[in-house]
VMD Tcl script that draws the C-alpha trace (Angstrom):
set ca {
  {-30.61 28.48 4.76}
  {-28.95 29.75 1.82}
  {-25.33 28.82 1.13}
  {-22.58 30.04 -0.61}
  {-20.67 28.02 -2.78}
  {-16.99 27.19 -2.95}
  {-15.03 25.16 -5.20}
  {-11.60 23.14 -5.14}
  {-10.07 21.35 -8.02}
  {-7.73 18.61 -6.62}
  {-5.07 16.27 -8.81}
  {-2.14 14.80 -8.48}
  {0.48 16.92 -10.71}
  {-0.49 19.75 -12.01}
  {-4.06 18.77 -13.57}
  {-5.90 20.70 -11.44}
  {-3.90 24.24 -11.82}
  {-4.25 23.74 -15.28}
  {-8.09 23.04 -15.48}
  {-8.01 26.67 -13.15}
  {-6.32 28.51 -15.65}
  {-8.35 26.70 -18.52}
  {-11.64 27.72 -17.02}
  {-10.65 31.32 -16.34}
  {-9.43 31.75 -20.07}
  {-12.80 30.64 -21.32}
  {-15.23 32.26 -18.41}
  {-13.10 34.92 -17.01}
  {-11.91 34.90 -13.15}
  {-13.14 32.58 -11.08}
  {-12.93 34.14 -7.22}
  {-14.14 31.10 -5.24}
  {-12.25 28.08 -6.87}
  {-9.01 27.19 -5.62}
  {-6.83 23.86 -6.24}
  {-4.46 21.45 -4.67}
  {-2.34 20.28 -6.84}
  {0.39 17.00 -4.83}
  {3.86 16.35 -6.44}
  {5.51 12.95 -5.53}
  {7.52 14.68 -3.12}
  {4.38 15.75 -1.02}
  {4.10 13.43 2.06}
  {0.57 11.95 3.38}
  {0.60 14.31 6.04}
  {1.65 17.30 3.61}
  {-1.17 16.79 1.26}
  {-3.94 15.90 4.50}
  {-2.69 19.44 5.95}
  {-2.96 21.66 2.93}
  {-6.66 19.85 2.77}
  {-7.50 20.67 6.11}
  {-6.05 24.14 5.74}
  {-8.68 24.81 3.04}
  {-11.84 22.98 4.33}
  {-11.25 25.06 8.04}
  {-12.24 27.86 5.96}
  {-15.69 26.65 5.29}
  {-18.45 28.30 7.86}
  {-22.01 26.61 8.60}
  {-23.38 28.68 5.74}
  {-20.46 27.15 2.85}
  {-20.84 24.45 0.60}
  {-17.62 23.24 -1.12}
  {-17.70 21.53 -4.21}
  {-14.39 19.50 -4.45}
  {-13.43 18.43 -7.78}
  {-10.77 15.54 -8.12}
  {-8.72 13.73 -10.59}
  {-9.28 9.84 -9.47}
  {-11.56 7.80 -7.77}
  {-9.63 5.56 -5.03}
  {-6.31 8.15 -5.28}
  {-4.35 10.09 -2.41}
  {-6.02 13.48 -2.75}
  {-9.74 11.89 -3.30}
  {-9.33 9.15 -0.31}
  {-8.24 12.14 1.63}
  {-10.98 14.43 0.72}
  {-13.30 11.76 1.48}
  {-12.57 11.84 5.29}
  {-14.36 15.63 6.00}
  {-17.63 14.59 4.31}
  {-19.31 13.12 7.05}
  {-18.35 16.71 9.34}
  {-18.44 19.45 6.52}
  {-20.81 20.34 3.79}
  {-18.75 19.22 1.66}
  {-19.20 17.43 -1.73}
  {-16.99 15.30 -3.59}
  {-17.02 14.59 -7.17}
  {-14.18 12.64 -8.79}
  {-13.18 12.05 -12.74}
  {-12.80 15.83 -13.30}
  {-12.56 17.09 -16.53}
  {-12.84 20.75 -18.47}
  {-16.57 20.19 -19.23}
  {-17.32 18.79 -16.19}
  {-15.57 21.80 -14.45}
  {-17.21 24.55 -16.07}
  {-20.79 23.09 -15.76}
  {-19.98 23.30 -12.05}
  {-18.36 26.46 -12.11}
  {-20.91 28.33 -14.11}
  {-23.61 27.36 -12.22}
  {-25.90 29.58 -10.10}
  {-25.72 29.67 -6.66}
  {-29.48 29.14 -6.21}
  {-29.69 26.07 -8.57}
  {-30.17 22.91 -6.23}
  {-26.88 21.60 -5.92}
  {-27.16 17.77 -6.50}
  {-28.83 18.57 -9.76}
  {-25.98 20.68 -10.69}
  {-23.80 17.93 -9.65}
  {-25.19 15.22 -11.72}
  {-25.94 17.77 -14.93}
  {-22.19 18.34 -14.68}
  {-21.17 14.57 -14.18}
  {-23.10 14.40 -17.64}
  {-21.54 16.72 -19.38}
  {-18.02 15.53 -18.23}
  {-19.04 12.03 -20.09}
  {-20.56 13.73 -23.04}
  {-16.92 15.73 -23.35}
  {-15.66 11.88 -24.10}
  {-15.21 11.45 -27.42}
  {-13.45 9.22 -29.99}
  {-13.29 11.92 -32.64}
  {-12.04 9.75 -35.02}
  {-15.44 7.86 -35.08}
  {-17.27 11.35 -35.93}
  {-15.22 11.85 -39.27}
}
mol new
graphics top color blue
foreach p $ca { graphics top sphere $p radius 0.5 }
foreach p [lrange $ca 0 end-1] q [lrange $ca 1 end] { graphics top cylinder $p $q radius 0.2 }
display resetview
């Protein structure tokens, strides 16, 4: 079965809107990536509804990529708890690179390699530029 592909950036603060807008100033629109983006004001329960909100729009034929900010934090740990019920894959230590790798990508590449090659590039995009001069 061939799926179509979604994509959510996820942060605390406003990270993730600004990766968005980032991405769509050097690609153009993007019409299937959406974000969450939690304020210190946003309760557990807040944050765990606007996640469900999104991932009940995901059909049998849907993958969603979900981008997030930090490994062991609110939105990720959250996040985490569809996987086993959802095609649903989590990827966490986003960055611009890493985003755009992901969001470029074609919807009939295999996914996991897509994954990883964008994992990569998110490292490569790591740089002490001091140590290059």
């Amino acid at each position: 079965m061939a799926f179509l592909r979604r994509y959510i950036i996820a942060s605390h603060g406003s990270l993730s809107k600004g990766i968005v807008d980032s991405a769509s100033m050097i690609v153009g629109a993007l019409g299937n990536v959406e974000y969450v983006s939690i304020t210190p004001n946003d309760s557990q329960d807040s944050v765990k509804q606007q996640i469900e909100a999104l991932i009940r729009l995901n059909g049998e034929d849907v993958e969603t990529v979900v981008l997030t900010d930090l490994l062991g934090g609110s939105v990720t740990n959250t996040f985490l708890e569809y996987i086993p019920c959802q095609n649903l894959h989590v990827i966490t230590g986003v960055n611009l690179p890493m985003a755009l790798e992901i969001l470029v990508s074609d919807e009939g590449e295999n996914l996991q390699a897509v994954i990883q090659d964008s994992i990569e590039k998110g490292k490569a995009g790591i740089v002490y530029v001091n140590q290059l001069v």
